[in-house]
Z-matrix of the N, CA and C atoms (Angstrom, degrees):
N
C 1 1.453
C 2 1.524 1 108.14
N 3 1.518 2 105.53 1 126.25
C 4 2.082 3 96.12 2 177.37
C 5 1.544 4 104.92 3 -87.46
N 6 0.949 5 110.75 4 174.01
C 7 1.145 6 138.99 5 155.20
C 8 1.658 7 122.47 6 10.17
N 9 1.952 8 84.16 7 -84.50
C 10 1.462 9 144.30 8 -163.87
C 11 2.014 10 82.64 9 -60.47
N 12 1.588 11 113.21 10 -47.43
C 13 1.468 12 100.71 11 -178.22
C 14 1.011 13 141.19 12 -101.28
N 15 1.754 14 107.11 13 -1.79
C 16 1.363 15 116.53 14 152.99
C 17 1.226 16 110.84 15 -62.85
N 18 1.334 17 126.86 16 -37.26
C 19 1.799 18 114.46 17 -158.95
C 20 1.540 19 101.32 18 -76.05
N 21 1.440 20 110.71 19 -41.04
C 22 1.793 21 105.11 20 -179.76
C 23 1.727 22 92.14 21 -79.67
N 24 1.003 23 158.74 22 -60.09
C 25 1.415 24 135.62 23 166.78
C 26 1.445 25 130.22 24 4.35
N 27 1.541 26 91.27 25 -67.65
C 28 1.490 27 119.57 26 -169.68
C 29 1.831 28 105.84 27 -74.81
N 30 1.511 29 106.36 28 -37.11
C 31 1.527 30 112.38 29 -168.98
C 32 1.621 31 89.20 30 -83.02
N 33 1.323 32 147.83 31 -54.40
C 34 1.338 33 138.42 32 158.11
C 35 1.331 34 111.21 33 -23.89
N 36 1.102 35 121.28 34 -93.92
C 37 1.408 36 111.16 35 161.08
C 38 1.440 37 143.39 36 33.43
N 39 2.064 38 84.92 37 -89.15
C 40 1.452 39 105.63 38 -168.48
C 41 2.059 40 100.84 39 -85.30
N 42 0.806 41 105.39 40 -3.28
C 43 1.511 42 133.33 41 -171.71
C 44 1.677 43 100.91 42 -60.59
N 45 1.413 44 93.94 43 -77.21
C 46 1.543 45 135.97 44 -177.90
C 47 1.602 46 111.32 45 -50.11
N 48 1.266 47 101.48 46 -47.94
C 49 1.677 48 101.47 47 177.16
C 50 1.769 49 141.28 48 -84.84
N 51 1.911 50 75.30 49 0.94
C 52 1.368 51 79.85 50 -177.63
C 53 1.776 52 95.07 51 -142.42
N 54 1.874 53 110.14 52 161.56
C 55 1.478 54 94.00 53 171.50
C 56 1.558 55 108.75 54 -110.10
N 57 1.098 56 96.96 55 151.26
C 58 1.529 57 122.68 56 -174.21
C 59 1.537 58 123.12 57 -98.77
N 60 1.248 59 106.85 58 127.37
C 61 1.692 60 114.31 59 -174.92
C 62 1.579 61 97.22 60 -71.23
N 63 1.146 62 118.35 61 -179.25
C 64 1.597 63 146.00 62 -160.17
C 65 1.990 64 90.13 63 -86.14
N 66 0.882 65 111.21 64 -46.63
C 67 1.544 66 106.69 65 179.27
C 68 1.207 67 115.88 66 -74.03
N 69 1.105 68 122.12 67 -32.79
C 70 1.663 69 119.27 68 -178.25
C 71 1.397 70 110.78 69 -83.63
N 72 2.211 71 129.06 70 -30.10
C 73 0.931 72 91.24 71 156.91
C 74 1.233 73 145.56 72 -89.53
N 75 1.304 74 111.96 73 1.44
C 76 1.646 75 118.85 74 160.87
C 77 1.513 76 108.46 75 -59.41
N 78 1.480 77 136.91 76 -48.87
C 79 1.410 78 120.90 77 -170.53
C 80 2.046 79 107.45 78 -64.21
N 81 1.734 80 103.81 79 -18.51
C 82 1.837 81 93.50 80 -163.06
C 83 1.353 82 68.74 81 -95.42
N 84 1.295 83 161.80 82 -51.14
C 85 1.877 84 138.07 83 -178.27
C 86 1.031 85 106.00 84 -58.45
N 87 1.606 86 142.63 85 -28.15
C 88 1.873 87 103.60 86 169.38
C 89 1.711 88 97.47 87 -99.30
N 90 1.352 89 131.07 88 3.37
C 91 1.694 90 105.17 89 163.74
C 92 1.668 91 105.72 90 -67.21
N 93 1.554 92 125.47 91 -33.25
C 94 1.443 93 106.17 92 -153.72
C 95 1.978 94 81.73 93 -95.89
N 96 1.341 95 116.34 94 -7.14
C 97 1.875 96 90.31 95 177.31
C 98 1.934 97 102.84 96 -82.09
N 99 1.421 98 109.72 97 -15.80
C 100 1.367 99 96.18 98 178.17
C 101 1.829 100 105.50 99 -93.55
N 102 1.361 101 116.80 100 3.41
C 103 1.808 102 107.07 101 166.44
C 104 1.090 103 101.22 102 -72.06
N 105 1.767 104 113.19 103 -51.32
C 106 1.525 105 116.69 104 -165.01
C 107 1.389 106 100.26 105 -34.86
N 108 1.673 107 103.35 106 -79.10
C 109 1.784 108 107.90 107 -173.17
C 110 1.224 109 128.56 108 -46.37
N 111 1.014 110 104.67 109 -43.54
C 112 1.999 111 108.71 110 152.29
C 113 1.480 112 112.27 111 -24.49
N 114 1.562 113 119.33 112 -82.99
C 115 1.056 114 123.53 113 178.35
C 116 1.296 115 135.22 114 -85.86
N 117 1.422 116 106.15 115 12.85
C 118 1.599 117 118.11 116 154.44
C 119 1.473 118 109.30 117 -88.06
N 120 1.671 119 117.67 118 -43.02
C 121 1.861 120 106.13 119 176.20
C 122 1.714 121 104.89 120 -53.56
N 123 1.710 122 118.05 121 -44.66
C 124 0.961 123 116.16 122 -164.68
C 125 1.462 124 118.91 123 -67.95
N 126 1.167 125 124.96 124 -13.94
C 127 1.622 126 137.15 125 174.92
C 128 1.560 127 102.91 126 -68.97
N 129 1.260 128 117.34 127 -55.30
C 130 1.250 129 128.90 128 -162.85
C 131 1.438 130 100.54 129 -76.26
N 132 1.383 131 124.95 130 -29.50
C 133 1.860 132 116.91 131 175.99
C 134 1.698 133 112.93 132 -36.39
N 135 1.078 134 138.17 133 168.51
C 136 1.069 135 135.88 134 171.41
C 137 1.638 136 112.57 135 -94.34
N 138 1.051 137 146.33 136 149.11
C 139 1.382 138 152.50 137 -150.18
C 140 1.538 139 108.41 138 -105.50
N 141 1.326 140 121.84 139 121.79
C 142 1.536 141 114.03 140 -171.03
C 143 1.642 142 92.88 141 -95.92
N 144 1.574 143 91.97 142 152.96
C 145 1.229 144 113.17 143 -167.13
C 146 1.327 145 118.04 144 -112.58
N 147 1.418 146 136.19 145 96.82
C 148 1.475 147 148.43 146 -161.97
C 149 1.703 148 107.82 147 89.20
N 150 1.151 149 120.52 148 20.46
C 151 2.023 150 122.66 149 -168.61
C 152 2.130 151 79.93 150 -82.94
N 153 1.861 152 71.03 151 -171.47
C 154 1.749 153 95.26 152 -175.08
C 155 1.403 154 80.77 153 -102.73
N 156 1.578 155 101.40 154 139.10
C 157 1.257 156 103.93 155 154.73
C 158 1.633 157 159.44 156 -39.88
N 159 1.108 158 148.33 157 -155.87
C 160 1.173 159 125.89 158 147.76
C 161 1.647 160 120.42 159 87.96
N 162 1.322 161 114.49 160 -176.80
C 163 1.393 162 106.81 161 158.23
C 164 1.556 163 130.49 162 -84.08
N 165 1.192 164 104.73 163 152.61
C 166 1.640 165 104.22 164 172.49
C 167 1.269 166 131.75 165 -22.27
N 168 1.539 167 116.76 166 98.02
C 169 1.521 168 92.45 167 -170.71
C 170 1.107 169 121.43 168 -80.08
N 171 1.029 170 129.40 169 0.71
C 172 1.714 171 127.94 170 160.09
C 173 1.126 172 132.96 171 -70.47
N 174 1.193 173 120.16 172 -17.55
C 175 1.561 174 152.79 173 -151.35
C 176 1.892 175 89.57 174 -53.49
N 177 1.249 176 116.62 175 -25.96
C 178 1.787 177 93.51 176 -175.47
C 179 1.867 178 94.18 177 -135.10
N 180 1.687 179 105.28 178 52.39
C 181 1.227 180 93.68 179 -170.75
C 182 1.547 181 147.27 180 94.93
N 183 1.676 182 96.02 181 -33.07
C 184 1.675 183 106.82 182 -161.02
C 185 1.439 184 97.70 183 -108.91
N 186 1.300 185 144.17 184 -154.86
C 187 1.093 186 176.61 185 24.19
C 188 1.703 187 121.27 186 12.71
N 189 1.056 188 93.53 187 114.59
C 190 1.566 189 103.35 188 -168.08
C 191 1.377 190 106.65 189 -128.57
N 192 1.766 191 110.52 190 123.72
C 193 1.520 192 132.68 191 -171.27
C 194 1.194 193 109.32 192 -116.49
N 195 1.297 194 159.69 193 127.53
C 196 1.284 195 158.70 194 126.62
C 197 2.062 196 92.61 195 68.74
N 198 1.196 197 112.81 196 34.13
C 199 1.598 198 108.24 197 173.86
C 200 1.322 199 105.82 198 96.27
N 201 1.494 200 129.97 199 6.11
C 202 1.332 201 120.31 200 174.01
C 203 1.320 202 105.35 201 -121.60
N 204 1.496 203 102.76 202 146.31
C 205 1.734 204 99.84 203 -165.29
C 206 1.600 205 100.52 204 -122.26
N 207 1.295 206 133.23 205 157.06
C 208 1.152 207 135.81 206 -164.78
C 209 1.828 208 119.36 207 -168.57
N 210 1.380 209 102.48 208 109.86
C 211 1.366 210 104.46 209 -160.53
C 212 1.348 211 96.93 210 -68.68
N 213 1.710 212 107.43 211 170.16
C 214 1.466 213 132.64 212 -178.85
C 215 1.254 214 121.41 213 -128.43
């Protein structure tokens, strides 16, 4: 299972077990229209070729090694 289907799993789920006012389900319909676009820009990125896996390790600035982060 990735990621991508635990979180709608889990947001189904938490959805299902409880009822929801008129505002909350509009805020969980635009969180999953902004995953979509999330992971529709991210499809379309171009794919690096020989990189480290994973996510960006810069992504908040740092450099990130095996869990240790270290500014530049």
């Amino acid at each position: 299972m990735t990621d991508k289907q635990a979180r709608q799993d889990a947001t189904d789920a938490a959805a299902k077990a409880r009822r929801l006012d008129a505002a909350a389900k509009r805020a969980l319909a635009e969180a999953e229209a902004r995953r979509k676009a999330y992971d529709a820009a991210e499809a379309n990125r171009p794919k690096e070729i020989g990189g480290r896996g994973g996510l960006e390790p810069v992504r908040y600035g740092d450099w990130e090694v095996k869990g240790i982060a270290s500014d530049f």
